[in-house]
Each structure stands twice: as structure tokens, then as C-alpha cells.
N, C-alpha and C positions, 0 to 999 in steps of 0.2 A: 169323859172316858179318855184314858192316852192314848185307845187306839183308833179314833174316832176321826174321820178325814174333817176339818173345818173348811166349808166354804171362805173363798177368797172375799177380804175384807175390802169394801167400797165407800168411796165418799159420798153422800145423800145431799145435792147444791139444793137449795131452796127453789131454785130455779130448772128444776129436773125437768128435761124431752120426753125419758123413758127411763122403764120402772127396773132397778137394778138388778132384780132377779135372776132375769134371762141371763143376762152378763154375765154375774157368778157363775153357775153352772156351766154357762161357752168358756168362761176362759179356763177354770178348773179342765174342765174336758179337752180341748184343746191343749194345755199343758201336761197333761198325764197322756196325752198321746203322744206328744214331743217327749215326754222323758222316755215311755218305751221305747221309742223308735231307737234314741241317746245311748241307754241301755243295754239294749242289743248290739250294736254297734259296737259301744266298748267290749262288751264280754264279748262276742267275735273276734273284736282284732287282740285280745286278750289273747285267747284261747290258739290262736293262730300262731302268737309270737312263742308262744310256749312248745305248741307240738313243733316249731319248726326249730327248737333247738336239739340238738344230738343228742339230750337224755330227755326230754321232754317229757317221752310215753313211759319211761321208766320214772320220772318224778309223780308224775301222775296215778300210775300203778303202786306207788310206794304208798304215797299220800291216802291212796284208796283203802288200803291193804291195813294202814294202822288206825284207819277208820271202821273198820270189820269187814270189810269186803272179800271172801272168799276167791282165792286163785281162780276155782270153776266159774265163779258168777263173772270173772274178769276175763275169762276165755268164752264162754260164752257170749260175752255182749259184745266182742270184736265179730264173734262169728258171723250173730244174728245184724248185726251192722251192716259187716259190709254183703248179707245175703239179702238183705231188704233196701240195700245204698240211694236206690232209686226214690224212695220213700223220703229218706232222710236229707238229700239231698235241698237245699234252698230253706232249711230249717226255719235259719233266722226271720226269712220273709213269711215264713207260714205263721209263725209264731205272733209277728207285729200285723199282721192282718185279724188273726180270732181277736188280741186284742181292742185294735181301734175297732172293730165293729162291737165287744162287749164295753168298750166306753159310752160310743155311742146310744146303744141301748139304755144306758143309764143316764146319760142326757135328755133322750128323748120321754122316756119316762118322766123326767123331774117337771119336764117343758110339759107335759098332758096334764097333771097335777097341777100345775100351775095357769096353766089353761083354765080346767073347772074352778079352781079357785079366785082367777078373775074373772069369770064371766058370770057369777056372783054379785057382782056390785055393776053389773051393764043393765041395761034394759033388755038386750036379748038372751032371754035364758035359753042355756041348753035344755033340749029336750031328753029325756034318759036313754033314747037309742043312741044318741052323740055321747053321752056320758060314759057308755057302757065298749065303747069304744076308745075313748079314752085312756080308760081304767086296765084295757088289754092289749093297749098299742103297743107294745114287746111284742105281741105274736105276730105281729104284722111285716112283711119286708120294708123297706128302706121307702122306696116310692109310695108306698100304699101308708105308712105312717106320716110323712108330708102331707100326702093328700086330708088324712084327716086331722092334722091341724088346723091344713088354711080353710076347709068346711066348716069345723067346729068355730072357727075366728072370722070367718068371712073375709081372709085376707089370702091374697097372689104374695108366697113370700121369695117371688124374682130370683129362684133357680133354674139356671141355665140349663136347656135341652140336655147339653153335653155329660154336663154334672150328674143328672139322673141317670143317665145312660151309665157312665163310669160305676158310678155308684150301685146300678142296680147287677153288673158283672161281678162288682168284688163281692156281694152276697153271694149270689151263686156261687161262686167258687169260697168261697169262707164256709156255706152250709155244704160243699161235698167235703171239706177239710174234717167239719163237725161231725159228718155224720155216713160218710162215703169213705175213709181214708182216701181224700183227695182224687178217686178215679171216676171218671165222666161216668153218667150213669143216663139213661133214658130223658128223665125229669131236665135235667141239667141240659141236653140237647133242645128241648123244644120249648126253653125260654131264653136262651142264649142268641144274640146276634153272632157269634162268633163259632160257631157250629159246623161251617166249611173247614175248622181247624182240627178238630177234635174227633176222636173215635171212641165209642162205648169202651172203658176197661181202661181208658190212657190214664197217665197219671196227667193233670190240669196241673203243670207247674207255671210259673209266673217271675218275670223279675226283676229286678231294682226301682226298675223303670215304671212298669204297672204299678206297683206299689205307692211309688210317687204319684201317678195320676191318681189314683184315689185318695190320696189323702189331701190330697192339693182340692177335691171335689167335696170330699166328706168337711173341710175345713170350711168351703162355701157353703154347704147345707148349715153347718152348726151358726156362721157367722152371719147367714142372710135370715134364720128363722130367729135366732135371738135377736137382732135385729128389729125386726117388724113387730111382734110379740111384745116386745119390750115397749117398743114404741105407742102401740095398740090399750095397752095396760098403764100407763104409767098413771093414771088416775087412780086405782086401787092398793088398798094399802098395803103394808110390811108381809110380806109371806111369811109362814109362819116359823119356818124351817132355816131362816136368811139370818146372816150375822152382818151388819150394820156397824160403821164407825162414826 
């Protein structure tokens, strides 16, 4: 299919440490988080050089306008804009946050399936409560889907206190983005270390800077579990979903 994303191609040495799998998927992930981040960035400082020129909101307005956009719907959206500004404000960073945590999920996922799939050809089979966990590790937060890899694997996959910690803030604040319009709510206080900061109904904004700590964390979880995983497995064979050169 042409619209079909292909796993990044690897070379198979005769002499393999670890099973290439893992790798695909970390570095695909890893790379579609960089290009978002990439992404963002250009169309920000796009958008910035435009409205800063003296007909800018007027090219823009035109452009809109021979596209169908009614005058009203274009008075309207400056209204509603600048009466919710606070909302709207640090866009870009809300935006590459839902992101790399729905990347992640979709690595994590491929890594649980590939899990049960080597643990198939070990001596220690999973039992189906491990299995059944596996198969629903999406619902789980960030820390708690770690957890049940290195159970299901029997392996410590040497993430830093810090990392989990990092990691387990940008959840929280990504699930009040998904599901709170971003303002602290009850829940959000009493799992947060950071709760000396915040007051029920604030908006949880965030910036450049936090951004950068989790990804700089999230790139450790993806690079130390495929990592070890990889390593763990490299005895079982071709996944079945893997493109191979």
C-alpha cells in the first residue's frame, strides 16, 4: 500500500548480539519524534515571519477567504482567539507533547507483541495473566508499562530514577491536555510531585525547556528498552511484521 509507513531497513551480520526488531521500531520512533519536533518548529517560525510582515493578517485573510471561509467565521475565530488566548498560548509545545507520547504508545505496543512473540521460543513461557497484560499495555501509564516488560522479560531495562520521574510528569500533564483542557484538576494534584505549584482550575502550562527534559527521558526509555529486549531475544527468529535487507 503507498500509504503504508515501512519499517526502517537493517542489515542481518551473521554474527548478530541482538535481534533487529527492537531497533526498527526505536529508531523509526525516535525519528518521527524528531521530525515532529522539526515540523513544528519550521511552521512556527513560518507563521511568525508572515504575521510579522505589514500585510501578513491581510494575506492570510485573503488566502482564507478564496478558500471559502466566510468574513463571519474570520471575525469570529480572532474573537474567540484572543477570549481564550490563555488556552492557546504555547501551542506548539502542547501539540509536540500529545504527539511524542501517541508515538510512544505505538512503540510500546509493537515492543509488548514482540515480547509475546519471543517468549515463544524461550523456555519460560508466559503465563496468560502476563499475556493479557501485554495485549492492553496502551491503557497503562508510562512507568507502569516499563514495569510490565521487564516482568514479562525478567529483565532491569537500566532506566534512570530521573527519567521515570520526568516521564511520569509529561503524562500527567499530556492526559489533562487530552482530557482536561490542560487545567489542573483533583487527580492531577495527588499524583504529581509538583503540586506546591499548581492550583485546581490553572491552566498547566509548560516550556521549551520541560519539553526538552522529556524527550531527552522518553529517548532513554525507548533506547535502553530496545536495547536489552533486543538483546534478550536475539536467538528467535524474523518477526513477522519486520523488513529485512
Amino acid at each position: 500500500m503507498d500509504n503504508e509507513i515501512q519499517l526502517p531497513k537493517v542489515t542481518v551480520e551473521k554474527e548478530n548480539k541482538a535481534h533487529p526488531y527492537p531497533y526498527q521500531i526505536s529508531l523509526q520512533t525516535l525519528e518521527m519524534i524528531q521530525a515532529t519536533i522539526f515540523w513544528h518548529i519550521c511552521a512556527d517560525t513560518a507563521a511568525g515571519k508572515i504575521l510579522r510582515t505589514s500585510d501578513g493578517i491581510t494575506r492570510i485573510e485573503q488566502e482564507l477567504s478564496t478558500k471559502g471561509m466566510p468574513k463571519k467565521d474570520w471575525e469570529e475565530g480572532w474573537e474567540y482567539l484572543y477570549k481564550y488566548i490563555n488556552l492557546f498560548e504555547g501551542l506548539i509545545f502542547k501539540d509536540v507533547l500529545v504527539s511524542m507520547r501517541s508515538y510512544w504508545d505505538w512503540y510500546i505496543n509493537k515492543l509488548a507483541q514482540f515480547v509475546i512473540f519471543g517468549q515463544n521460543y524461550l523456555d519460560d513461557k508466559l503465563p496468560d495473566g502476563k499475556i493479557r497484560l501485554l495485549k492492553r499495555i496502551t491503557f497503562k501509564e508510562i512507568n507502569e508499562q516499563i514495569s510490565i516488560i521487564e516482568n514479562s522479560c525478567s529483565l532491569d531495562l537500566k532506566i534512570s530514577d530521573d527519567s521515570r520521574g520526568h516521564i511520569k510528569e509529561m503524562s500527567l500533564v499530556r492526559n489533562l491536555g487530552l482530557h482536561n483542557r490542560w487545567e489542573v484538576d483533583e487527580l492531577y494534584i495527588q499524583k504529581t510531585l509538583e503540586y506546591k505549584r499548581w492550583q485546581i482550575g490553572e491552566i498547566r502550562v509548560f516550556s521549551d525547556n520541560d519539553l526538552r527534559i522529556w524527550h531527552k527521558s522518553l529517548s532513554e526509555m525507548i533506547n535502553q528498552s530496545c536495547k536489552h529486549i533486543a538483546i534478550k531475544y536475539v536467538s528467535v527468529p524474523t518477526f513477522p511484521t519486520e523488513t529485512l535487507e
